[in-house]
N, CA, C and O atoms as a GROMACS GRO file, in nm:
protein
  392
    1UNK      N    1  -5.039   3.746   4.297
    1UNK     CA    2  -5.002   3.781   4.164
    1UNK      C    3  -4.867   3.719   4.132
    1UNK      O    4  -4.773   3.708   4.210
    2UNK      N    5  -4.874   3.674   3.987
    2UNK     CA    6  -4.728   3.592   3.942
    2UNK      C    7  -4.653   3.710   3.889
    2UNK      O    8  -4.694   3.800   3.815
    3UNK      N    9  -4.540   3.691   3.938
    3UNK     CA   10  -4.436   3.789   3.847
    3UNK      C   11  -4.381   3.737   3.744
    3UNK      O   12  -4.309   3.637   3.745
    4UNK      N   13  -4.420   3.818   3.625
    4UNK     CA   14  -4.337   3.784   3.503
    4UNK      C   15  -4.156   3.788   3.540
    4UNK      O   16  -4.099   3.838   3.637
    5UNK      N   17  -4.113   3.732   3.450
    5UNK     CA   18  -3.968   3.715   3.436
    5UNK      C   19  -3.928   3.716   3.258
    5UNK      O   20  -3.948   3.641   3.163
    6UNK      N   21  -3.878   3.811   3.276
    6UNK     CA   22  -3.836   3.852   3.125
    6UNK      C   23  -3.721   3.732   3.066
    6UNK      O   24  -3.632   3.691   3.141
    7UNK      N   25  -3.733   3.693   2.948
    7UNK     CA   26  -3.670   3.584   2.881
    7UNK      C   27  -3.521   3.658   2.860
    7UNK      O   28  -3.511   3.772   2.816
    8UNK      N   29  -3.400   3.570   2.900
    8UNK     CA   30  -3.293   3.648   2.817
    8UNK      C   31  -3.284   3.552   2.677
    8UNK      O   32  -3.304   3.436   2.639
    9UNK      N   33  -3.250   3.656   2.638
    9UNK     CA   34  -3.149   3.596   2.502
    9UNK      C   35  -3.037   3.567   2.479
    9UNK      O   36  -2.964   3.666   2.472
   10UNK      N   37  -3.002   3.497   2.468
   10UNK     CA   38  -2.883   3.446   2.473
   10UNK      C   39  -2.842   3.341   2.288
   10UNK      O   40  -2.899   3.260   2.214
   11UNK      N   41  -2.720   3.413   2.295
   11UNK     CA   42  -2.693   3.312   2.177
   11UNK      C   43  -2.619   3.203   2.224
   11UNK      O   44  -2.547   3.194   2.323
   12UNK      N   45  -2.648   3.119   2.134
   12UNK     CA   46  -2.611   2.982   2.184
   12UNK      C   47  -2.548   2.939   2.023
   12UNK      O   48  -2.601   2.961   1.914
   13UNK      N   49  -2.376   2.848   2.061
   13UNK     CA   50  -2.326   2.821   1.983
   13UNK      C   51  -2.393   2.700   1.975
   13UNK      O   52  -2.441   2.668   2.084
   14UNK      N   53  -2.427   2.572   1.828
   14UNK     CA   54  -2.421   2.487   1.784
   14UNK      C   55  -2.327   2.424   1.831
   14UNK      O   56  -2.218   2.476   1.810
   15UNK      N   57  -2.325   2.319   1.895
   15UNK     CA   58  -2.182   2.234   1.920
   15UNK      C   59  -2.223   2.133   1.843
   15UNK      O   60  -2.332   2.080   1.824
   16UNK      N   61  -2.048   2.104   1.776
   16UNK     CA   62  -2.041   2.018   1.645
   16UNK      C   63  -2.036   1.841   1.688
   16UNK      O   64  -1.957   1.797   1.772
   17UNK      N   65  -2.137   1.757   1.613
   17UNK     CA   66  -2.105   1.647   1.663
   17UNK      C   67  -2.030   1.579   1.581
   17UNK      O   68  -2.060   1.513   1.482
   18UNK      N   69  -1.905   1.607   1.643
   18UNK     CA   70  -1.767   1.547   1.574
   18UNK      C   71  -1.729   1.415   1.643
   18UNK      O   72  -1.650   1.448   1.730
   19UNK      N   73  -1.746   1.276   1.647
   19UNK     CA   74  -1.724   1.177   1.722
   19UNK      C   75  -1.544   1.176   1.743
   19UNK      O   76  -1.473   1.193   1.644
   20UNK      N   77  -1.501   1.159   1.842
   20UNK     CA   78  -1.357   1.202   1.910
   20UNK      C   79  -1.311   1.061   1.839
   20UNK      O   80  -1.202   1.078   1.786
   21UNK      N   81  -1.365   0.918   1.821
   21UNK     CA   82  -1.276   0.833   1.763
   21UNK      C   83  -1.261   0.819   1.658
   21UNK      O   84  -1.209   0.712   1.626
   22UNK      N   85  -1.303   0.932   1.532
   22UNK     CA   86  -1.316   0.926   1.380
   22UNK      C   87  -1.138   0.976   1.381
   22UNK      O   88  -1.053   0.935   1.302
   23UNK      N   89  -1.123   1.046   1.463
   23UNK     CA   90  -0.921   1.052   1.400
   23UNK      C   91  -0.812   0.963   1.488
   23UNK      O   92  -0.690   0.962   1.469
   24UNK      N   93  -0.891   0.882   1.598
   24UNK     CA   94  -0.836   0.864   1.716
   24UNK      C   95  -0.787   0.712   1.636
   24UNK      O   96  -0.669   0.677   1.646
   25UNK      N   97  -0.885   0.627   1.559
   25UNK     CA   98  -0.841   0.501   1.529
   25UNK      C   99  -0.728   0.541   1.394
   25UNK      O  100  -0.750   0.617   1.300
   26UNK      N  101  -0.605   0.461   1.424
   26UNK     CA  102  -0.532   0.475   1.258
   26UNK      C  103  -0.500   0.330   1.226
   26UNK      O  104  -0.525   0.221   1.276
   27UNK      N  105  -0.447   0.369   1.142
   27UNK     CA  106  -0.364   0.244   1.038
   27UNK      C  107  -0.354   0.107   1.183
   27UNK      O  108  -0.422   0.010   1.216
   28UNK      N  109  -0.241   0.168   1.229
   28UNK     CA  110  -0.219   0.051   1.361
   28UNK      C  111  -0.278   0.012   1.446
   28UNK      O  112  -0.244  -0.088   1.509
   29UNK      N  113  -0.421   0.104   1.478
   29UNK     CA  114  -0.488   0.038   1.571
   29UNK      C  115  -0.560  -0.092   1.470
   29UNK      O  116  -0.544  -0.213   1.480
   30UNK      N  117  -0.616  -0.036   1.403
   30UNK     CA  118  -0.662  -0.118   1.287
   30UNK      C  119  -0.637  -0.286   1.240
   30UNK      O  120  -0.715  -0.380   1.222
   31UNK      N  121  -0.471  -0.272   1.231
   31UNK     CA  122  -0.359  -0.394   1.224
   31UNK      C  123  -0.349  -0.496   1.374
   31UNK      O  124  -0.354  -0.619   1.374
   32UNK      N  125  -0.333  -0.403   1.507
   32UNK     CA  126  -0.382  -0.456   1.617
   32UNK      C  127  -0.466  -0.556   1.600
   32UNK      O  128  -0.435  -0.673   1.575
   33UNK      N  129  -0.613  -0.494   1.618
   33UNK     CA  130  -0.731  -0.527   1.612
   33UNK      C  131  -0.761  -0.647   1.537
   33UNK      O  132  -0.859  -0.720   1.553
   34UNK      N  133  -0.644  -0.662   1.435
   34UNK     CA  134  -0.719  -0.758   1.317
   34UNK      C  135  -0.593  -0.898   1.378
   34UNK      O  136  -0.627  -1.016   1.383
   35UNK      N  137  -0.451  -0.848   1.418
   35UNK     CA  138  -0.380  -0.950   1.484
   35UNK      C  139  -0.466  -1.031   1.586
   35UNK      O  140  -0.472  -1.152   1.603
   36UNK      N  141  -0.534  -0.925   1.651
   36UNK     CA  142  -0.595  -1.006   1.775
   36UNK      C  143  -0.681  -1.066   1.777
   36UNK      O  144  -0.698  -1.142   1.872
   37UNK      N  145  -0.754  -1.058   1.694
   37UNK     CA  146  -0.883  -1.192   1.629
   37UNK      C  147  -0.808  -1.288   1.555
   37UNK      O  148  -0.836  -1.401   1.593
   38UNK      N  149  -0.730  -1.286   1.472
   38UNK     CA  150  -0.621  -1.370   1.458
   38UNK      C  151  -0.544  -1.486   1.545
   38UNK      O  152  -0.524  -1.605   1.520
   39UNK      N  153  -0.503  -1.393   1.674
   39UNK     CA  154  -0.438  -1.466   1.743
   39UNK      C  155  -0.569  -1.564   1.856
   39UNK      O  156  -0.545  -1.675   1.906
   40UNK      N  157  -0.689  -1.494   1.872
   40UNK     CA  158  -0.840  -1.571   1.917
   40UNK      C  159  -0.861  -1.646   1.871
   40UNK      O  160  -0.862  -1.753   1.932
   41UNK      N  161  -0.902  -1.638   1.693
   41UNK     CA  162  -0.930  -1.833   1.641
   41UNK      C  163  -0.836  -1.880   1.616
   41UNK      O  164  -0.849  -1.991   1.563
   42UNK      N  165  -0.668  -1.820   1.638
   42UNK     CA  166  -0.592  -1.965   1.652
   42UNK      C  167  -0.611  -2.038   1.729
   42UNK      O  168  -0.605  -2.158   1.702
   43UNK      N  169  -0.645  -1.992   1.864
   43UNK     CA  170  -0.618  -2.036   1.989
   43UNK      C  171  -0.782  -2.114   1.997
   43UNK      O  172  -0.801  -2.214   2.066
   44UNK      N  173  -0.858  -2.068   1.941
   44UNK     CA  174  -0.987  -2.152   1.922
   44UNK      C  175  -0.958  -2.298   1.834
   44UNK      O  176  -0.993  -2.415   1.851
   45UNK      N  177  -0.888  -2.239   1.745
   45UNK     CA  178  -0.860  -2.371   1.686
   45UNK      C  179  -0.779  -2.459   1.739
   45UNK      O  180  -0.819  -2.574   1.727
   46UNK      N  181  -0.623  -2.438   1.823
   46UNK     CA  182  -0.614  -2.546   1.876
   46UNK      C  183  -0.670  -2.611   2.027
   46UNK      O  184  -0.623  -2.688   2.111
   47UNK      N  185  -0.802  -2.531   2.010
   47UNK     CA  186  -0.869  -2.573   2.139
   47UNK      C  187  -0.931  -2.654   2.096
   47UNK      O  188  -0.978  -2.721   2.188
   48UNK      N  189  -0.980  -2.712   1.943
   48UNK     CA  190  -1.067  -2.802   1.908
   48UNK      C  191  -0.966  -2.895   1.797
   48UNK      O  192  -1.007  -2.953   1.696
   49UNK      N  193  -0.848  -2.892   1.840
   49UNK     CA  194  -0.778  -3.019   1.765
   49UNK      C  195  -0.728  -3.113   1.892
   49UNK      O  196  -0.683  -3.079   2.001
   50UNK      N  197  -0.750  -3.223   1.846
   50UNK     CA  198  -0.737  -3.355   1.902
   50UNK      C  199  -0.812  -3.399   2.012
   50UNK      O  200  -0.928  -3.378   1.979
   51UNK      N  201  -0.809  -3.466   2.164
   51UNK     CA  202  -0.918  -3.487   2.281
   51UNK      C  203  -0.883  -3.372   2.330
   51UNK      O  204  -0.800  -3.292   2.286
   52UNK      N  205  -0.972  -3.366   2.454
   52UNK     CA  206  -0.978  -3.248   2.532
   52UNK      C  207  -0.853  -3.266   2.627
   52UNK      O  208  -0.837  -3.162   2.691
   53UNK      N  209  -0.768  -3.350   2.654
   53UNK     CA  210  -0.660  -3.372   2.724
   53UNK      C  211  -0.500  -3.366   2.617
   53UNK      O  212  -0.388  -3.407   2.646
   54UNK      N  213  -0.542  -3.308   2.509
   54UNK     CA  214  -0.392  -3.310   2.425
   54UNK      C  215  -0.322  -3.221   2.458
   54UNK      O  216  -0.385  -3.148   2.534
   55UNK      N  217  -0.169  -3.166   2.434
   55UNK     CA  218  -0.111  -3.103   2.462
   55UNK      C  219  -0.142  -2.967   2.376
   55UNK      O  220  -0.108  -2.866   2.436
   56UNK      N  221  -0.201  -2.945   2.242
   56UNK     CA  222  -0.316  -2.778   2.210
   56UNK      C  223  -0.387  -2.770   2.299
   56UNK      O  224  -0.364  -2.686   2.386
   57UNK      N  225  -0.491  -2.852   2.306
   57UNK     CA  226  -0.600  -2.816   2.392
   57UNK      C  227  -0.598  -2.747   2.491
   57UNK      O  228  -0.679  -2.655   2.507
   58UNK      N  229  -0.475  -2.787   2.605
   58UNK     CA  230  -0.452  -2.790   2.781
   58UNK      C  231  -0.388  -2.657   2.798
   58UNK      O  232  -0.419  -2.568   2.877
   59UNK      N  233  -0.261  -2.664   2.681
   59UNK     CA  234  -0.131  -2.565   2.686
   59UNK      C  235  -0.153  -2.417   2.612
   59UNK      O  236  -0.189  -2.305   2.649
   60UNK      N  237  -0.110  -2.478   2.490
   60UNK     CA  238  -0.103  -2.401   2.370
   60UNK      C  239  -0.263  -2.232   2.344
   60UNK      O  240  -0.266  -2.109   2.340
   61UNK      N  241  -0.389  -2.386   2.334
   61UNK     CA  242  -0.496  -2.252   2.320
   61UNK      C  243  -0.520  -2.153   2.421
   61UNK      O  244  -0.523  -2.038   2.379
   62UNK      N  245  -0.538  -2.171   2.549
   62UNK     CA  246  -0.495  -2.107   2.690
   62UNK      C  247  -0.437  -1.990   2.656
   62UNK      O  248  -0.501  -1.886   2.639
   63UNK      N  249  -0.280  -2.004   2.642
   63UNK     CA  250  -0.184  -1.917   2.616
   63UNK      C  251  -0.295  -1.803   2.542
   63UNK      O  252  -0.343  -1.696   2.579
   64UNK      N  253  -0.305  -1.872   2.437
   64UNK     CA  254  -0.303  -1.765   2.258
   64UNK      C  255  -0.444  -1.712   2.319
   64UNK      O  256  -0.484  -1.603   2.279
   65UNK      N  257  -0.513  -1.776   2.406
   65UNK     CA  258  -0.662  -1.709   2.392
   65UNK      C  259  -0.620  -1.582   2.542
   65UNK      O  260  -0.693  -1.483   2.551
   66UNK      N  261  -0.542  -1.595   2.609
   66UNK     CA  262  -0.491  -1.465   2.699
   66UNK      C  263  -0.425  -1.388   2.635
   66UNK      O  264  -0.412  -1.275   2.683
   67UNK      N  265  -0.380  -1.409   2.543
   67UNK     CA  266  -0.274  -1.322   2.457
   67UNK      C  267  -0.350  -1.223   2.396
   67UNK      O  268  -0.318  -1.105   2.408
   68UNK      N  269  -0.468  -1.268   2.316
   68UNK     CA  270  -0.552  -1.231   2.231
   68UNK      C  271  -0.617  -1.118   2.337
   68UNK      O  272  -0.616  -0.995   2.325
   69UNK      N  273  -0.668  -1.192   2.432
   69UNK     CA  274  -0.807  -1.089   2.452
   69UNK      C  275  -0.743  -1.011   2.585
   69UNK      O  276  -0.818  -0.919   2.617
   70UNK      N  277  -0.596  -1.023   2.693
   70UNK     CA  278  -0.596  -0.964   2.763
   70UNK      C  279  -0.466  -0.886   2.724
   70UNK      O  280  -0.404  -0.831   2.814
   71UNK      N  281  -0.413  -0.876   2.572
   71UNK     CA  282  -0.334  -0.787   2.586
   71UNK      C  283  -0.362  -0.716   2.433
   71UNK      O  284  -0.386  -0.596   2.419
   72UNK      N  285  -0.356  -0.822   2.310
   72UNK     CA  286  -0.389  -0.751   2.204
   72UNK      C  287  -0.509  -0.660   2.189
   72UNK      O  288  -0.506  -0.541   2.156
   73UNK      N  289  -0.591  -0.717   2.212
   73UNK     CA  290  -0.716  -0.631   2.207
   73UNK      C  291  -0.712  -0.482   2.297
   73UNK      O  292  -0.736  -0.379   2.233
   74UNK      N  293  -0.683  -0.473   2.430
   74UNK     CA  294  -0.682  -0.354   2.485
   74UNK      C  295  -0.564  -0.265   2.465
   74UNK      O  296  -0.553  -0.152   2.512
   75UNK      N  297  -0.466  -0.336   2.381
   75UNK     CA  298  -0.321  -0.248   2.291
   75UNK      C  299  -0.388  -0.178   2.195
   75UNK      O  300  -0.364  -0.060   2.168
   76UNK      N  301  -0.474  -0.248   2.141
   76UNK     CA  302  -0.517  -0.204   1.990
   76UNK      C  303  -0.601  -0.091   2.046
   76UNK      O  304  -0.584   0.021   1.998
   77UNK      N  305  -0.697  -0.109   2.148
   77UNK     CA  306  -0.788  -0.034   2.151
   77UNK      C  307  -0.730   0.147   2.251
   77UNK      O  308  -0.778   0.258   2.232
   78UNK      N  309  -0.646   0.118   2.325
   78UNK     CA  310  -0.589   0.190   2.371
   78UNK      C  311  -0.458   0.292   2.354
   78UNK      O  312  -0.418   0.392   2.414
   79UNK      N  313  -0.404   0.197   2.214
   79UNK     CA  314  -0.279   0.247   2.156
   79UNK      C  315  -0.316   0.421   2.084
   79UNK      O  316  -0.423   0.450   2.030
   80UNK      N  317  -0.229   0.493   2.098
   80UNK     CA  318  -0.251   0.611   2.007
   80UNK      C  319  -0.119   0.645   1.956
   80UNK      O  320  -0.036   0.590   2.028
   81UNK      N  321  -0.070   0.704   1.874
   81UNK     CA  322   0.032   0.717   1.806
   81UNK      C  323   0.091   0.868   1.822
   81UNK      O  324   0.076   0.924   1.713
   82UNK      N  325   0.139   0.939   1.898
   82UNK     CA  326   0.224   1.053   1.978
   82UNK      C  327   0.249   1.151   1.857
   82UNK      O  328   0.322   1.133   1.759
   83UNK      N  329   0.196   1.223   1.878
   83UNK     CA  330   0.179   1.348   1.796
   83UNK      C  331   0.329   1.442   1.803
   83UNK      O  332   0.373   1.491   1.908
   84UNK      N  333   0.379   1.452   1.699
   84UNK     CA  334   0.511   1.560   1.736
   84UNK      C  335   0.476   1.702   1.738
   84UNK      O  336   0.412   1.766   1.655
   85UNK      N  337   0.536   1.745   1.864
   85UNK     CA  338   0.534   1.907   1.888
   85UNK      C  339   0.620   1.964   1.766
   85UNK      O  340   0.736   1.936   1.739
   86UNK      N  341   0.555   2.030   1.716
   86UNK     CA  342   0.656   2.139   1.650
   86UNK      C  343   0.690   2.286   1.712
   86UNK      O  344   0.603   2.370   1.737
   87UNK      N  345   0.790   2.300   1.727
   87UNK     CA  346   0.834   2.449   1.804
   87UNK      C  347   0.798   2.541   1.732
   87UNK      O  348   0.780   2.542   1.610
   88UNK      N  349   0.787   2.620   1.805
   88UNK     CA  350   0.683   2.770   1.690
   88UNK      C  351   0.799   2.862   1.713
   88UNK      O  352   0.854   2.875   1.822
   89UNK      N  353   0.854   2.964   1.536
   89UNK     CA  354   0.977   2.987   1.575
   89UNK      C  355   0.983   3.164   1.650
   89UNK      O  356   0.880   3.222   1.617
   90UNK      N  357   1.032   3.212   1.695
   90UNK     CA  358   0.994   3.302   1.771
   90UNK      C  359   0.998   3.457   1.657
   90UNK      O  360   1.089   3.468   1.575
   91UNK      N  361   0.911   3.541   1.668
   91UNK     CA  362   0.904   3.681   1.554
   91UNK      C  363   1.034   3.774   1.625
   91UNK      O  364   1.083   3.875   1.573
   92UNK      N  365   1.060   3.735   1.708
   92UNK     CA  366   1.175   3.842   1.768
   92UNK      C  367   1.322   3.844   1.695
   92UNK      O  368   1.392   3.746   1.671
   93UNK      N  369   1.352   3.989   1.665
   93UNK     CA  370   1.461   3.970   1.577
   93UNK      C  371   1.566   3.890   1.627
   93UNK      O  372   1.554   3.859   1.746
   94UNK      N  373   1.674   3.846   1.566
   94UNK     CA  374   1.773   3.784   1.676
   94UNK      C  375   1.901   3.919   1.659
   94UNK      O  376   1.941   3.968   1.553
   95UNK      N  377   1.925   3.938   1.735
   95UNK     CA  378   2.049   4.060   1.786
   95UNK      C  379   2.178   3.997   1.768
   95UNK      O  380   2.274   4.058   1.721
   96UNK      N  381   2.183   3.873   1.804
   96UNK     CA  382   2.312   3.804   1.870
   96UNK      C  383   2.399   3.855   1.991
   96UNK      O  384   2.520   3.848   2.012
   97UNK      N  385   2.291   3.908   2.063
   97UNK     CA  386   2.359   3.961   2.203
   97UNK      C  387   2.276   3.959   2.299
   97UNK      O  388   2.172   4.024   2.309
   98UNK      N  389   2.338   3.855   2.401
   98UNK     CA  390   2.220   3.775   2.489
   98UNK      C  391   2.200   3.865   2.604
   98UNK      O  392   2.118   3.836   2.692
   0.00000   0.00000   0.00000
């Protein structure tokens, strides 16, 4: 013979699907983000001015294309902007006698 097992009930909250990066990106990550594609097709572009042995090509795009993708991009994407504590002021009367 199977033994029943009585169902509990239980309430169960709704958890809200609030995506964590809708307040996380601001203004500056934004500006980042858009420097650093910026600073990518510069560096694309002087990867395609003059032969493949010119001094853009060898030097210059190199640089701008490490710049771009191994520091701007993971600044932008990682940057957050530091929230100030505000001190909460205390309900206790003040006496002036410590």
């Amino acid at each position: 013979m199977a033994k029943t097992v009585a169902k509990k009930n239980s309430k169960r909250t709704k958890a809200s699907n609030v995506s964590p990066f809708s307040v996380y990106w601001g203004k500056n990550n934004y500006l980042l983000l858009l420097l650093g594609v910026v600073v990518i097709i510069a560096g694309y572009f002087f990867m395609s001015m003059g032969q493949w042995d010119s001094f853009p090509s060898l030097f210059v795009s190199p640089i701008l294309l490490v710049i771009g993708y191994l520091i701007i991009l993971p600044v932008a994407v990682l940057y957050k902007k530091k929230t100030e504590i505000i001190p909460v002021e205390s309900k206790e009367p003040v006496t002036g006698k410590n």
